[in-house]
N, C-alpha and C positions, 0 to 999 in steps of 0.2 A: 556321447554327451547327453544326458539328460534333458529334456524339454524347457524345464522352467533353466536350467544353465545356462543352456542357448539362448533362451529369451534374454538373461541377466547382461549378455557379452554381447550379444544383439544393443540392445539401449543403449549399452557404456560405447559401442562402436560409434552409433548413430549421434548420440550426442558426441563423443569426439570431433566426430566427421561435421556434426553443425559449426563449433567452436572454430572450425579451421576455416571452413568456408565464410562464418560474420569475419573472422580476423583479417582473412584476404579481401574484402568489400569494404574492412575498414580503414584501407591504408591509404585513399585518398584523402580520408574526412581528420586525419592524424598530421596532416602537414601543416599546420599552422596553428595559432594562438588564442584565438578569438573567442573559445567560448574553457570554460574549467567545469569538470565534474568534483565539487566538493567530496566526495564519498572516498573515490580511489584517486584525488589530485592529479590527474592525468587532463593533459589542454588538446583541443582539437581546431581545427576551420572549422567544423561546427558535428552535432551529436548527427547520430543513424537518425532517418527515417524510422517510425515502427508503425504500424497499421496506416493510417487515413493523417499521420502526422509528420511533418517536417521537423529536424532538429529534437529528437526527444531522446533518443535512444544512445546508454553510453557505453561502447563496445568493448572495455575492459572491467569495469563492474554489474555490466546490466542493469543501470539505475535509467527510472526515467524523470519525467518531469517532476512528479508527486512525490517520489522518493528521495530526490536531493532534496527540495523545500520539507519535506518530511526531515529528514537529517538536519536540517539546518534548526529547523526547529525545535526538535528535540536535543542539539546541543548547545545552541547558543540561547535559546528561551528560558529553556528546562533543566538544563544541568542535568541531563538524563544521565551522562557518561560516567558521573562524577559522582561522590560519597554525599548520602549512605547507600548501604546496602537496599535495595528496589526489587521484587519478585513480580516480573513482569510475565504478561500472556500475550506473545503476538499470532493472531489470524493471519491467513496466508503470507504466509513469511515469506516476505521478499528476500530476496539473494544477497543484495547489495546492502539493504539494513542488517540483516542478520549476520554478515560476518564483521561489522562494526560493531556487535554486541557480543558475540561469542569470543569465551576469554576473557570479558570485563569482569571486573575483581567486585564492582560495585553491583553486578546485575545477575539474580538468580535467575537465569528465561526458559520458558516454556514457547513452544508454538504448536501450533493447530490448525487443521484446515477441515472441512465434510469433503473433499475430495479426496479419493482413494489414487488419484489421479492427480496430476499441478502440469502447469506452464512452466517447462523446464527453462525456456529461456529466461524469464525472470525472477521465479519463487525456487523454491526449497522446500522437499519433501519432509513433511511437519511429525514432531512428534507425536503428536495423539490425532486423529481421527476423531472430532466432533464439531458439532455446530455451535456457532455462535448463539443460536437462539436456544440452545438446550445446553448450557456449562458444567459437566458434572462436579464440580466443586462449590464447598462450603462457602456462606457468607463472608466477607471482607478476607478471600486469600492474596489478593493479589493489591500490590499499588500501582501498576501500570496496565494496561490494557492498549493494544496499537490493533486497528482494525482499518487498512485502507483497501478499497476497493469491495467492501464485506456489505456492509450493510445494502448495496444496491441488490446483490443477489441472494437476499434473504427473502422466503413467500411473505415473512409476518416481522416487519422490523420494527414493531415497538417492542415485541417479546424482548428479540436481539436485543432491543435496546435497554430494557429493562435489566435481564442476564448482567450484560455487562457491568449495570449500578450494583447488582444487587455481589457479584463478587468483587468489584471494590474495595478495597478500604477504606475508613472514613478519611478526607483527605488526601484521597488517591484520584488519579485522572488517565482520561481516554484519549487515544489519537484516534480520530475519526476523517476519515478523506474521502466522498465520492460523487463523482461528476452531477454539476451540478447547473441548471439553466434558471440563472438570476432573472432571465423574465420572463417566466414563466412560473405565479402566484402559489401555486398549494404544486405539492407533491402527489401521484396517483402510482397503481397497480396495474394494470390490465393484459390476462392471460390471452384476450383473446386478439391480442393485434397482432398483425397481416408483418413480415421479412421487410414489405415497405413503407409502413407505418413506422415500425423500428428504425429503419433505415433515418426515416426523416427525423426523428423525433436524439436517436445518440448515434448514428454512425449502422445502423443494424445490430449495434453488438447485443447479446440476445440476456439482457437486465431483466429483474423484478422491478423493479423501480426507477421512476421516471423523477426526482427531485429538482424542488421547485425553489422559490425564497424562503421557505416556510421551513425548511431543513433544521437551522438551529432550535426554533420554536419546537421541533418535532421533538430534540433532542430535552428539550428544557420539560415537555410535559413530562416526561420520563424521569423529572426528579436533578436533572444534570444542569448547573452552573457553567455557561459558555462563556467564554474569552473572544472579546472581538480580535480582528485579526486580522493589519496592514501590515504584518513583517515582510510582506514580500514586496511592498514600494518601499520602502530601509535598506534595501538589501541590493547589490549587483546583479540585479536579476536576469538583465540579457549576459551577462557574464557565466552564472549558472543556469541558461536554457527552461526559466521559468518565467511564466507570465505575471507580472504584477497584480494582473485579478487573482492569482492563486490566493485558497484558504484553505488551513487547516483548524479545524474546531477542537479546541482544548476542551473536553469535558469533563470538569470537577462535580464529587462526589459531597 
């Protein structure tokens, strides 16, 4: 067999082989009623663990906190699911949203990620290879644009930011989601901080971007009209495993 073959049946093994071992770790968290993943309606005692978090993780569709409030928002805010016809572009395609869209009669989708590489337990290996901050497409192609988790790990996210207004349609809007420390005034960069600097400031995880209260403003110099945004104290939110602080910023073009 071939090298690159090997490698192909290597990965589809290795991923199988993960799939069986989260399913087996997840049959205690599957006896009981207490919490529902909106996405794949499947009820649990309560979601997986995933990194540094309790209760986030949902072991039949790989959605986690961001992603069910992402969905909910997107269907019951937006009428995203629903006619007309929408030519959307979602950045690192998550798993769990993206087979909620694939097959919809209403939605032409595109995804994308700059990683030649993905987190196979969450995202979906995207169809095009680019970055958010460099779109090679023409002005006003798209009416949707879905970027969660993106903008933190971009070097230059007003570019990003701009990119994104600039292929818009007039009319058209952003789903924007990323971790975000309400008290903490201005948003900053810095390449040079220390594993534990990181550590204290998100958990270590290894971000461009450190966002502050100033996130929407950020968005707004960029030309984007935001939607404030309580739907998630409206909503059953210990029911679906989200926190009522959650926000999601609707940005209109």
């Amino acid at each position: 067999m071939k090298p690159y073959a090997q490698l192909i049946v290597s990965q589809v093994f290795m991923n199988h082989l993960r799939n069986v071992r989260l399913q087996v770790r997840s049959i205690p968290y599957r006896m009981g009623d207490t919490v529902e993943c909106p996405i794949c309606e499947n009820h649990y005692k309560a979601f997986m663990p995933f990194r540094y978090r309790q209760n986030a993780y949902c072991p039949s569709c790989k959605s986690l906190e961001r992603h069910r409030y992402a969905y909910l928002t997107l269907r019951d805010r937006l009428g995203f699911y629903d006619a007309p016809l929408k030519k959307v572009l979602h950045f690192a395609p998550d798993t769990c949203l993206s087979m909620t869209v694939k097959g919809n009669q209403y939605i032409d989708y595109l995804t994308a990620d700059n990683m030649t590489s993905f987190t196979n337990s969450i995202t979906d290996k995207p169809d095009c290879v680019m970055s958010i901050d460099d779109i090679p497409f023409e002005d006003s192609t798209f009416d949707v644009v879905i970027a969660i988790g993106v903008l933190v790990m971009v070097p230059d996210d007003t570019k990003a930011m701009r990119e994104v207004y600039r292929v818009l349609k007039p009319r058209g809007y952003a789903i924007f989601h990323d971790p975000i420390n309400y008290k903490q005034p201005f948003s900053f960069s810095d390449t040079s901080l220390t594993k534990e600097e990181k550590l204290g400031l998100y958990h270590g995880h290894d971000q461009r971007w450190y966002y502050g209260a100033d996130y929407a403003d950020r968005l707004c110099a960029q030309g984007f009209e935001i939607e404030d945004d309580t739907y998630a104290q409206q909503i059953d939110n210990k029911r679906y495993g989200i926190s009522p602080n959650e926000k999601i910023y609707i940005a209109r073009k």
